[in-house]
C-alpha positions as CSV (number, residue, x, y, z in Angstrom):
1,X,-88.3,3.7,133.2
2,X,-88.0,0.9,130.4
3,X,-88.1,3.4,127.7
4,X,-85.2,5.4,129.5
5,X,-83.3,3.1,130.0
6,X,-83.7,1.4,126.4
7,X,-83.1,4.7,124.9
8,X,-80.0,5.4,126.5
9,X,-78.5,2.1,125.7
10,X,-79.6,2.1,121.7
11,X,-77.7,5.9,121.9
12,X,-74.7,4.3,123.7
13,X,-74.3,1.7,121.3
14,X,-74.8,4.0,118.1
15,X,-72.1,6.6,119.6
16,X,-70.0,3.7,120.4
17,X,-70.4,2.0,116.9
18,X,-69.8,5.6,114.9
19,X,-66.8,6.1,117.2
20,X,-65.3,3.3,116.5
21,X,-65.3,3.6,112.5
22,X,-65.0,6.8,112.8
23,X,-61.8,5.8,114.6
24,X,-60.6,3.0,112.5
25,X,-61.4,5.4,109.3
26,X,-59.1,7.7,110.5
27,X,-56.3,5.8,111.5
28,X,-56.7,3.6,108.6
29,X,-57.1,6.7,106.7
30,X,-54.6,6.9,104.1
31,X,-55.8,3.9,101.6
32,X,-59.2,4.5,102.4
33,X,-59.0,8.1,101.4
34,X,-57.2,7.7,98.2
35,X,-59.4,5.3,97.4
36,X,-62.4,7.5,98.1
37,X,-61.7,10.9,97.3
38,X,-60.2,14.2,98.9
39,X,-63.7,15.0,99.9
40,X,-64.2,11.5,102.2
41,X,-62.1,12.1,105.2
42,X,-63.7,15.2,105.9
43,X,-65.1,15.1,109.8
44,X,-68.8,13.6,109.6
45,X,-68.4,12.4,105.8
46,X,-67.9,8.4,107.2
47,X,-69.8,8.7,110.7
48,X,-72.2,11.4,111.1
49,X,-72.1,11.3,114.5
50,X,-68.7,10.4,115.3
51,X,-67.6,14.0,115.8
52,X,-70.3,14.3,119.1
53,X,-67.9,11.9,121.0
54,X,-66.3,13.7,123.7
């Protein structure tokens, strides 16, 4: 019940975490890919798990 219930809150927190970067990457997106590369702004490049987020 503990473990559940731990689990599912240290997965919420890590998709809501990657979300938001992910987010903020992408908005903020055009300095921060210049500065990185073509390559970096590719979907799962900045949050591997940001593209799971419904």
């Amino acid at each position: 019940m503990y473990e559940a219930a731990a689990g599912a809150g240290v997965r919420a927190v890590l998709l809501a975490y990657w979300g938001t970067t992910y987010a903020v990457v992408h908005w903020l997106g055009k300095p921060y890919g210049r500065a990185a590369g073509p390559g970096r702004r590719t979907p799962g490049t900045a949050a591997p798990t940001g593209h799971r987020i419904p």
